[in-house]
C-alpha positions as CSV (number, residue, x, y, z in Angstrom):
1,X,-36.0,-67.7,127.1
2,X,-39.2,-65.2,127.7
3,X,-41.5,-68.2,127.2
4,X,-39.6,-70.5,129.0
5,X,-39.3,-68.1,132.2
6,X,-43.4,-67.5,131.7
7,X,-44.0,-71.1,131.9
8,X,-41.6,-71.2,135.1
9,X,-43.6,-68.0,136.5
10,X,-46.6,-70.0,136.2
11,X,-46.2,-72.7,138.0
12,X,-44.5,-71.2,140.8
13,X,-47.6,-68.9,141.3
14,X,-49.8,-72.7,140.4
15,X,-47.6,-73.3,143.4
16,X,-48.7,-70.3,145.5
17,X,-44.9,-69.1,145.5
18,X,-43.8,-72.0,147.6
19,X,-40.0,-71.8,148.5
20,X,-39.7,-75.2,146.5
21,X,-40.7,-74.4,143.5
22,X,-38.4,-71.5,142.3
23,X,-38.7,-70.2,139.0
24,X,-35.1,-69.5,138.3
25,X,-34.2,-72.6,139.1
26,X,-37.0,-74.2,137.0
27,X,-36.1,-72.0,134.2
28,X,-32.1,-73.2,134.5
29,X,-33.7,-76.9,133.9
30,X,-35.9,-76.4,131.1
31,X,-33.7,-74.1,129.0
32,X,-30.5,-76.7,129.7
33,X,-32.6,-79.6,128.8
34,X,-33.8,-77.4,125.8
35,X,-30.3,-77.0,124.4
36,X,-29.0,-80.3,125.2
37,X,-32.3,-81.5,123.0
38,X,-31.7,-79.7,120.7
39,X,-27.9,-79.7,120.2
40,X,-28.0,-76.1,119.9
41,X,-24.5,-74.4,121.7
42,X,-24.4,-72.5,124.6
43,X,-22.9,-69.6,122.9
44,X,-25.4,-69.4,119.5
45,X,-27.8,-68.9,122.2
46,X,-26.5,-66.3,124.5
47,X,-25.7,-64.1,121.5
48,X,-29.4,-64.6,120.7
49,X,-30.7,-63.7,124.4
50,X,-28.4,-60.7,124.1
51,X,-31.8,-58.3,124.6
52,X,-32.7,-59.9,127.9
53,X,-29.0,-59.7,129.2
54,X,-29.0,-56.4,128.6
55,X,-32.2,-56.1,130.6
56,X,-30.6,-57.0,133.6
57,X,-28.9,-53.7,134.0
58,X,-31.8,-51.6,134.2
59,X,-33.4,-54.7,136.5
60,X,-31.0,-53.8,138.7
61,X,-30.9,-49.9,138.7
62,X,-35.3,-50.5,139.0
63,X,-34.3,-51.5,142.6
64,X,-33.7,-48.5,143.8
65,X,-37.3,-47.4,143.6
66,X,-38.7,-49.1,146.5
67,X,-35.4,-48.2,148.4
68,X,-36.6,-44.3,147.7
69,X,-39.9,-45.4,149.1
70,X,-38.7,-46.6,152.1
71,X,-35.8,-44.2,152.7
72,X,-36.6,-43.7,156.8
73,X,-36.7,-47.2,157.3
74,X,-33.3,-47.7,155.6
75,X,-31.5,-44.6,157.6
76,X,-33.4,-45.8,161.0
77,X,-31.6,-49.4,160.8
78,X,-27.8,-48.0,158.9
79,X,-25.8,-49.1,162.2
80,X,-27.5,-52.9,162.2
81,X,-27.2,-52.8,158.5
82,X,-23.2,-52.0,158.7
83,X,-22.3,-54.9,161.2
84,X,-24.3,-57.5,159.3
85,X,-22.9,-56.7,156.4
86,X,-19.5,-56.5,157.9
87,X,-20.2,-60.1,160.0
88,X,-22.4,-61.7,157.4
89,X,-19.9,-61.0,154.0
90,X,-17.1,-62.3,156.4
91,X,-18.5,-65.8,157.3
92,X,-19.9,-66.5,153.4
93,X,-16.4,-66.2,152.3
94,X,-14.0,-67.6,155.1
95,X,-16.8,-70.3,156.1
96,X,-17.1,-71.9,152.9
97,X,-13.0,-71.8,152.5
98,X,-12.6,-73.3,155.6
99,X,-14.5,-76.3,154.8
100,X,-13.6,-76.4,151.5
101,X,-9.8,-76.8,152.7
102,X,-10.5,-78.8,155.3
103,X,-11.8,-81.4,152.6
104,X,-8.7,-80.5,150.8
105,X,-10.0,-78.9,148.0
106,X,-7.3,-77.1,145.5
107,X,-6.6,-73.3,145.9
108,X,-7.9,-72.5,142.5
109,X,-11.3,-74.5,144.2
110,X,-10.7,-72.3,146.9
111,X,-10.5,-68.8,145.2
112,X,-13.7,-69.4,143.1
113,X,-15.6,-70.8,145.7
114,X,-14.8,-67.6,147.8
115,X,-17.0,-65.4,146.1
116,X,-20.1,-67.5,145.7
117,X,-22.7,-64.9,147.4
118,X,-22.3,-62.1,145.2
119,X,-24.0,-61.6,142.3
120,X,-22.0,-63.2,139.1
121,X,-20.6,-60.6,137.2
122,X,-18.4,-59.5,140.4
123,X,-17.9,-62.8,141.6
124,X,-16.3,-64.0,138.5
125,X,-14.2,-61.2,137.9
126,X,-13.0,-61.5,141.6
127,X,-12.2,-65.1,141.2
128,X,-10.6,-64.7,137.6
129,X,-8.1,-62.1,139.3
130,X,-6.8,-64.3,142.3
131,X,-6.4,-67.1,139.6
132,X,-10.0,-69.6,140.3
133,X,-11.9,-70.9,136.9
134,X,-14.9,-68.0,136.2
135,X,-16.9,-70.7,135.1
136,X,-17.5,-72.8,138.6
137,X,-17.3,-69.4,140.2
138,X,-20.7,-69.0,138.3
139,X,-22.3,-72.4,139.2
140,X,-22.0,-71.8,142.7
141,X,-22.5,-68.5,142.8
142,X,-26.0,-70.0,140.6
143,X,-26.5,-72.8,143.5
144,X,-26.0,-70.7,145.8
145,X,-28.9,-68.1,145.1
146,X,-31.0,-70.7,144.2
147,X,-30.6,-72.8,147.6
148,X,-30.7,-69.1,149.4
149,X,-33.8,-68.2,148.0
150,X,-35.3,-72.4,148.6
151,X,-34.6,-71.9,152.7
152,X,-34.4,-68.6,153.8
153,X,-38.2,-68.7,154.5
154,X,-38.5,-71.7,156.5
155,X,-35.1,-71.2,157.6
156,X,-36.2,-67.5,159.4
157,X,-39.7,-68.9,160.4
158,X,-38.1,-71.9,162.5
159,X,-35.8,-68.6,163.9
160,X,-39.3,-66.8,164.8
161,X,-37.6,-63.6,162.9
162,X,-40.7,-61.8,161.6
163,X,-38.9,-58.3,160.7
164,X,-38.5,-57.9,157.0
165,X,-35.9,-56.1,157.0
166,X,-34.0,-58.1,158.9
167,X,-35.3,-60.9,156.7
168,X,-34.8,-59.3,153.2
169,X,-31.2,-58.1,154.6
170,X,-30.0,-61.6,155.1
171,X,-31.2,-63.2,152.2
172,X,-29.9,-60.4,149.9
173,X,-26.0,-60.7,151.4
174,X,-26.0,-64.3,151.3
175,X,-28.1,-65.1,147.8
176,X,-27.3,-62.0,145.9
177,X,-29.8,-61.3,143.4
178,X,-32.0,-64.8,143.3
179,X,-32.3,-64.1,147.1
180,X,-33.1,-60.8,146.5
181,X,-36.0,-61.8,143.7
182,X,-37.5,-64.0,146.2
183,X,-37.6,-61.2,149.0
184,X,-39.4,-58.8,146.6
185,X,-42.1,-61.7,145.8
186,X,-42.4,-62.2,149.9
187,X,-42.6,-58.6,150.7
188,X,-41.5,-55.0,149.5
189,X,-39.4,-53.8,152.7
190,X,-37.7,-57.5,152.8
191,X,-36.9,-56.6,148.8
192,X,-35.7,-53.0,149.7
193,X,-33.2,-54.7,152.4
194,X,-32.2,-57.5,149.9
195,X,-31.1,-55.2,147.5
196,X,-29.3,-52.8,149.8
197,X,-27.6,-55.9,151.3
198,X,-26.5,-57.4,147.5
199,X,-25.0,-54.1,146.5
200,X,-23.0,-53.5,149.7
201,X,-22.0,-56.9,149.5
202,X,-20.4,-57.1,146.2
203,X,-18.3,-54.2,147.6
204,X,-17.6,-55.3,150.6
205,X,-16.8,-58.8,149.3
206,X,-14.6,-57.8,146.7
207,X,-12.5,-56.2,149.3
208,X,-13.0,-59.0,151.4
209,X,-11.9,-62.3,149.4
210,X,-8.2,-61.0,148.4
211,X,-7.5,-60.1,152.2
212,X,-8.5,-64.2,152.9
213,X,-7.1,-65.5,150.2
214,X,-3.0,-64.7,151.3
215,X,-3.7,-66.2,154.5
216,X,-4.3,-69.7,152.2
């Protein structure tokens, strides 16, 4: 997995970082062709990755340092942080419903698309408690980071938004923690905001998806 991820480092920096060539979603290819190569199961080799797992909470905890750093900036912008996080954890989850049932889809389709831009271990356990499959919860809450983290650069150039704050705060609610990796390799305030916004948002969305889902 370490090597693997090295490998996909590399040539995302070969690639000067461009939007296009994302390492996570380099890494998801060449460690599923790996295992499909090698017959080895899924499960033999997430026991074995168990170290690097585990990782991820202190990963994640580590993103409060630059949020201490940059502690006026966050209290100066609490009020524009609130209503984007109210507005912007609203539309990800009744926007993607809405089309989703307007093409028909299933409710069970419904409930674990709901919570696709929160990071996966809350996303999952929303949508295995309003009855969706945990499993597709995880693939698009996967694709959905990794297509987050692909656009919002180009996406908030062709807006003209320069703040990073602004920048990091809207990748971070809509593309979790892949979003918020790519905001921390863009700048450090846009990582700050993108971490604030994917914590608030697993919160917020949490509260957020059960509310929508009696009205379907």
């Amino acid at each position: 997995t370490l090597i693997v991820w090295l490998f996909a480092d590399y040539v995302s920096r070969a690639a000067n970082r461009h939007p296009l060539v994302n390492p996570v979603l380099i890494s998801i290819a060449l460690m599923g062709a790996i295992l499909v190569a090698t017959g080895a199961p899924y499960q033999r080799y997430f026991e074995g990755a168990q170290f690097v797992h585990f990782l991820l909470g202190p990963a994640t905890v580590a993103i409060a340092v630059p949020l201490v750093r940059h502690r006026a900036l966050v209290r100066a912008n609490l009020l524009p942080m609130a209503a984007a996080l109210i507005v912007g954890a609203v539309v990800a989850c009744a926007s993607a419903v809405a089309i989703a049932a307007a093409f028909g889809a299933p409710r069970q389709v419904l409930v674990s698309l709901a919570p696709k831009s929160v990071t996966a271990g809350i996303a999952m356990a929303v949508s295995e408690n309003l009855g969706g499959v945990p499993a597709l919860t995880a693939v698009l809450v996967i694709t959905t980071g990794i297509l987050g983290a692909v656009i919002v650069t180009p996406l908030m150039n062709a807006l003209r938004i320069r703040d990073y704050a602004a920048r990091g705060f809207a990748v971070g609610l809509a593309s979790h923690g892949i979003g918020t990796a790519r905001a921390f390799v863009v700048d450090e305030v846009a990582g700050t905001f993108a971490g604030i916004a994917m914590g608030l948002n697993g919160l917020a969305t949490s509260l957020i998806v059960p509310l929508l889902m009696r009205w379907m």
